[in-house]
N, C-alpha and C positions, 0 to 999 in steps of 0.2 A: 805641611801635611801632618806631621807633628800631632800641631791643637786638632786636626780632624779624628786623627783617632784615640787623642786624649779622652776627646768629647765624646765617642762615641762607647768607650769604657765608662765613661762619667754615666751616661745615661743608663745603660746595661745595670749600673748599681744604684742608680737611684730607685729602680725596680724592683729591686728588692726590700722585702719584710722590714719596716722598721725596727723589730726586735732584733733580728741579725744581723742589721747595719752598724746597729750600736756597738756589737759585742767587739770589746776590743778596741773602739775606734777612738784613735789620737786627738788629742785639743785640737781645735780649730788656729791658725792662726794668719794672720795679714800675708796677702800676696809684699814679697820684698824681707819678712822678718827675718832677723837671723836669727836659727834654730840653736841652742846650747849645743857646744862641739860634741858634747857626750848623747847627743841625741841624734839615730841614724835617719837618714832622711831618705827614703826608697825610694828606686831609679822606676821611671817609666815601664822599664823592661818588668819590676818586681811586684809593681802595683798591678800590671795588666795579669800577673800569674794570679796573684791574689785575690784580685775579682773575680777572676776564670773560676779558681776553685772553689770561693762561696758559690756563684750561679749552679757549680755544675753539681755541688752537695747541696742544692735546693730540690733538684729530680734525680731521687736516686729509683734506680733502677734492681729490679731482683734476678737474681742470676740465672739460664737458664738452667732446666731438667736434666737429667740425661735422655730423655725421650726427643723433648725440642733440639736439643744440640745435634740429636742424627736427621732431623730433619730441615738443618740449617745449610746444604748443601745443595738442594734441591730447590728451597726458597732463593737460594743464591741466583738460582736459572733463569727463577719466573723471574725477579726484581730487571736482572738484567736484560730481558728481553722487554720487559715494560719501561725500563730507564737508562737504553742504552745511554753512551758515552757521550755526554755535550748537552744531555738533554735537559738538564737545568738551564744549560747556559743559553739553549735555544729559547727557552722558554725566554728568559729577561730579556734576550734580544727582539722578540715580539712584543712583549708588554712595550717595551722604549719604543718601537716602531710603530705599533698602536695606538699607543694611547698618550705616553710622557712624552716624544715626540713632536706631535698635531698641538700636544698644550703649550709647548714651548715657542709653538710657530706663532700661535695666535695673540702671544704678549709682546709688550716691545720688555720685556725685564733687564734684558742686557743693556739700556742704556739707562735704565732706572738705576742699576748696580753702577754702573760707570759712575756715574752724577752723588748717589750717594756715599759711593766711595773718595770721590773726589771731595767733596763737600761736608763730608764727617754728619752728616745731615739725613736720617730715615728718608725712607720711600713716602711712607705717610704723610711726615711733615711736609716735605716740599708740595706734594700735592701738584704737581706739574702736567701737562696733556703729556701725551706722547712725542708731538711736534716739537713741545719747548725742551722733553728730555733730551730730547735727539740733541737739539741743538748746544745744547749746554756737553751733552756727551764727547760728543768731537774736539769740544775744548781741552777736557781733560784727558779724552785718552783716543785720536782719532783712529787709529783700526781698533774702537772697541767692540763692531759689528763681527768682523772678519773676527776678532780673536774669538768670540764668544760661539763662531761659528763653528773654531775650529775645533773647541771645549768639548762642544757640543757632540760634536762629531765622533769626538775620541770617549764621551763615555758609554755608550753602547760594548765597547769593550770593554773598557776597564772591567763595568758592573758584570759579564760574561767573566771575568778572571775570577771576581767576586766570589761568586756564586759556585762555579766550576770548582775549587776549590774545597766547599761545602760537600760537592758529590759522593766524593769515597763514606764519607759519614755517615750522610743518608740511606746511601744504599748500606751498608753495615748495619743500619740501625731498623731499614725497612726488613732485610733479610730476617732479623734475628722475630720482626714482631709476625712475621708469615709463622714462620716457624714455631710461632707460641700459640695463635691463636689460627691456624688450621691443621688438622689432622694430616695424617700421611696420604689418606683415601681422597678428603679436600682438595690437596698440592696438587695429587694426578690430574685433578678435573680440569681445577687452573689451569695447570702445563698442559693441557689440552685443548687451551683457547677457552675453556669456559662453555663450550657446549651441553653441557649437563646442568641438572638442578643446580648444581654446588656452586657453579657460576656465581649463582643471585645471592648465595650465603657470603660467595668472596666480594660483592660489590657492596654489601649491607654493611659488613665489618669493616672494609678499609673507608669508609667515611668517619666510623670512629676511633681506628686508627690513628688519625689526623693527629689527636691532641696527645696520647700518649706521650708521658715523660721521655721516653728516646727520643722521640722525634727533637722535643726541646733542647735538650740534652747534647744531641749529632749538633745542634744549631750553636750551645757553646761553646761544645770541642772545638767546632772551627773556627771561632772568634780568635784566637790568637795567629794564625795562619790568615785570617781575612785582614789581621790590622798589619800581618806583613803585608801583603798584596798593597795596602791602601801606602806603604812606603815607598813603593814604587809610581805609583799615580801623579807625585812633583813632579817627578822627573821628567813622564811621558808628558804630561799637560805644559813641560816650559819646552819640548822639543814638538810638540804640536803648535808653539807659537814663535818658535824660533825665527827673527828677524824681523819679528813686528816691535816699531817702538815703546818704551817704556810706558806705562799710563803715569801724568804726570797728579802732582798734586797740588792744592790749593796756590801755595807760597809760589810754585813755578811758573804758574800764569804770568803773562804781560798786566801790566796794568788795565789794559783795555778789556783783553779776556775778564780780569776777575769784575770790571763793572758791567761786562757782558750777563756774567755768571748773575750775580745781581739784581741786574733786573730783571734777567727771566724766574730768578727764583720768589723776587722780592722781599729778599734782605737786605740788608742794610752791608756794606764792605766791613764793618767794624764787626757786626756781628758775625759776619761770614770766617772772621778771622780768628773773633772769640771761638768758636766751634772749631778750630782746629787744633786748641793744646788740651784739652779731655780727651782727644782722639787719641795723638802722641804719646799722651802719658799714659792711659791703657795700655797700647800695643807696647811704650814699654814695659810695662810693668809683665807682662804675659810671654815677652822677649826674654825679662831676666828671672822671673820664675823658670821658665822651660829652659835657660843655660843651667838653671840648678839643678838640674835631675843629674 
């Protein structure tokens, strides 16, 4: 879980400015080098601070008025009555049940992953039906169905922690932009359900609301809180699969299995085996990078 949220910090800065990525940034050098003892090598924990704080000094924000800040408690009422509590998190548990869900039913991908995890060998390349994945899947990892189900199952929550988490921010950041961009006489109309002209004024603005730097802003703050959340996620996902056998890999095969594997993939045994020590030596190498942190 680690690489997930390494990666998912990685991507966050690759989004940023070319000119600001540069500023400051350390030589490149080999997964495995040893760094000169005099050179400090920041922990996981100091690199995700430091990405936070570039992102979050890319949308700075202006302070408010003394006008807007008396009418930050009243925006507090509407936000809350329009976003009560969970309601982010309803929201992702609809989208997964809608849409991510149905997509996930309609693949066989879980035995795709199986096969290609076992095999060190992309989805692409093998090029396999569905029928021959299956088959070859079982080999390598027989409840990879039930596990994948069970995966499955548990992220609709997870993503609900996700997001939930995100909340407090949002609304802080929604509150503060009511407060700037409508009036005190606006606010009442709102908190009135919108029965009046000013209704159509509050529906016109908060679409472009949307992109406002807070809003992006509330979205970095919680990045560090979201890549907690995502530390807890191993844990749930090996206790959602508690007592299902290990998925095994290449080398564990019987003999028979791997000429099984073989000819449904239609490689050769010798190549099948060549493709297993570039796997190995990846993952170690990504193994003993991330003990260095």
């Amino acid at each position: 879980m680690r690489k997930i949220a390494v990666l998912l910090t990685a991507c966050a800065a690759l989004g940023a400015p070319a000119t600001l990525a540069a500023q400051d940034a350390p030589a490149p050098f080999e997964i495995g080098e040893r760094l000169p003892d005099s050179e400090h090598v920041p922990s996981e924990s100091e690199e995700l601070d430091q990405t936070m704080a570039m992102l979050g000094s890319m949308f700075p924000a202006e302070p408010l008025t003394a006008e807007q800040q008396v009418r930050v408690a009243q925006a507090q009422r509407i936000i809350n009555r329009m976003m009560p509590d969970g309601t982010l998190g309803e929201m992702m548990g609809t989208t997964f049940d809608q849409m991510i869900g149905p997509i996930m039913a309609m693949t066989d991908a879980p035995a795709m992953t199986a096969v290609s995890k076992g095999t060190g060998i992309s989805a692409a390349e093998l090029g396999l039906e569905p029928e021959q994945a299956a088959q070859v899947a079982v080999l390598f990892d027989p409840a990879y169905r039930e596990r994948s189900e069970r995966e499955a199952a548990m992220f609709p929550t997870l993503m609900r922690d996700l997001v939930t988490v995100m909340e407090p921010g949002m609304r802080k950041a929604m509150s503060e932009l009511y407060a700037i961009h409508f009036s005190q006489a606006e606010l009442d109309g709102i908190e009135a359900f919108f029965q009046t002209e000013i209704g159509t004024t509050y529906a016109r603005k908060s679409f472009a609301m949307s992109s406002d730097p807070r809003i992006i802003s509330a979205t970095m703050e919680a990045m560090p809180q979201m890549m907690g959340a995502f530390a807890g996620m191993e844990a749930k996902l090996a206790a959602a699969t508690e007592g299902l056998p290990e998925p095994r890999t290449f080398a564990e095969l019987s003999s028979s299995e791997k000429a099984k594997v073989a000819e449904l993939t239609g490689y050769s045994l010798d190549d099948l085996n060549a493709m297993q020590e570039p796997a190995r030596e990846v993952e170690a190498e990504a193994e003993t990078f991330g003990e260095g942190d």
